[in-house]
C-alpha positions in Angstrom: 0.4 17.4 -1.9 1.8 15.2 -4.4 1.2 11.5 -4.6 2.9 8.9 -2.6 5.6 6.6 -4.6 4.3 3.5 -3.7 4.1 2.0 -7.5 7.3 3.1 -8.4 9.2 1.8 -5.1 7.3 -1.8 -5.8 8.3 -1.7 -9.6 11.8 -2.0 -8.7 11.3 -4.8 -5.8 12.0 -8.2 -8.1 10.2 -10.2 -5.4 7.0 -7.7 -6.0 7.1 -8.3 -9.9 8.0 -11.9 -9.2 4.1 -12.1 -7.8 2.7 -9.6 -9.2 3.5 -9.5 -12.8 5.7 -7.0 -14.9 2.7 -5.0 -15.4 2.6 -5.1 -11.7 -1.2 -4.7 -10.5 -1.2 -2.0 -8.5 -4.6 0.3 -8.4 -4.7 3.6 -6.3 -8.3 3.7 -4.3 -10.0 0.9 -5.9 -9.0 -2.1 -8.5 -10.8 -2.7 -12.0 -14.0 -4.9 -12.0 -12.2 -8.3 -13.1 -8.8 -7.7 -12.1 -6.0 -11.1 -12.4 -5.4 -12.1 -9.0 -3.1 -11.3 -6.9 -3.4 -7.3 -7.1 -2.5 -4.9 -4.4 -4.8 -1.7 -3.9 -3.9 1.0 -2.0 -5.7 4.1 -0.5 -4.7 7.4 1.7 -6.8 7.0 4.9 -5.5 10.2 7.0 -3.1 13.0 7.0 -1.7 15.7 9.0 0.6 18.5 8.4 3.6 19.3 10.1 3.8 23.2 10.9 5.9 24.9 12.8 5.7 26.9 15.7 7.5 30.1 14.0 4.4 30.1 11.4 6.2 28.9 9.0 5.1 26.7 6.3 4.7 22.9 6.7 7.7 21.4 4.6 6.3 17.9 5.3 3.4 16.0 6.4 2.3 12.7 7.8 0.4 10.4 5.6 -1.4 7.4 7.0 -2.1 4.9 4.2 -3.8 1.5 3.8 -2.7 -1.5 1.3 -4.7 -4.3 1.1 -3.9 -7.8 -1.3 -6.8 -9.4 -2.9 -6.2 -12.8 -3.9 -8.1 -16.0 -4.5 -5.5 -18.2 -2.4 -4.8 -16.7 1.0 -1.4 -18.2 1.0 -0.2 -16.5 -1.7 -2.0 -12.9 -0.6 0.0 -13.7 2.9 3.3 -13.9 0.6 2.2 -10.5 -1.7 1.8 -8.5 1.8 4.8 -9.5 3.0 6.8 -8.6 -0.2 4.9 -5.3 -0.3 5.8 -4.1 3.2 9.5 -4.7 2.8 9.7 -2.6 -0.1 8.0 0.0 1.2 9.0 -0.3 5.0 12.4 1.6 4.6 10.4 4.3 3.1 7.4 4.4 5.9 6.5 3.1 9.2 4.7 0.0 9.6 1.6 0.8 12.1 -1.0 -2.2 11.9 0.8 -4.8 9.9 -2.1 -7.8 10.3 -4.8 -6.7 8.4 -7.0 -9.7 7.0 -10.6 -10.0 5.9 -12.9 -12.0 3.1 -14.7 -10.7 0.7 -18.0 -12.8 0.1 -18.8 -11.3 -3.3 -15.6 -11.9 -4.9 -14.5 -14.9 -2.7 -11.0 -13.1 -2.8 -8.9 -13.0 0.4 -7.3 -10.2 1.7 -4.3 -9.2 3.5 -3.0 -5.6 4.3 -1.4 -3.4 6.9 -2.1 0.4 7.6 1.6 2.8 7.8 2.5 6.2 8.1 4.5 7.8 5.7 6.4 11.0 6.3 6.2 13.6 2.9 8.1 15.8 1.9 5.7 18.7 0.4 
């Protein structure tokens, strides 16, 4: 199975890069200790392939994934997710799209929504 496209899909959004930065921080599974705020991490969480009833190979499966913005002002993590899922919603489907949390360690907000992406294979 190959890797989703999510970087390259939020590379070309200008309102991503506008928050994020031209070097656009965004970390598959987990984010460098120190990473500039905001940064966006994203992670698979579930999967299942899509085979057919004549035994024929899967040609596609689904792929349930996660993102999740860490920032140190929850406004502006509110504004990231919401630039990341329309970039990436006319490419998936949006399942959970209020995820929010704190991290006490860190003191960083974050803001994510789960979606289910169908893959060609």
């Amino acid at each position: 199975m190959s890797i989703l496209p999510i970087v390259p899909i939020l590379k070309a959004s200008p309102d991503v890069t506008a928050l994020l930065g031209a070097d656009l921080r965004v970390y598959e599974d987990v984010a460098p200790v120190g990473a500039q705020v905001p940064y966006v991490v994203w992670q698979e969480l579930a999967g299942q392939s899509n085979n057919h009833l004549d035994n024929a190979p899967a040609n596609f499966d689904d792929v349930q994934f996660q993102v999740m913005v860490y920032d140190s002002y929850v406004g502006r993590a509110y504004q990231v997710r919401e630039a990341v899922r329309k970039a990436l919603e006319s490419n998936c489907y949006i399942l959970n799209p209020r995820i929010s949390g704190f991290d006490s360690t860190t003191k960083q907000s974050m803001r994510g929504f789960d979606a289910n992406w169908i893959q060609e294979i």
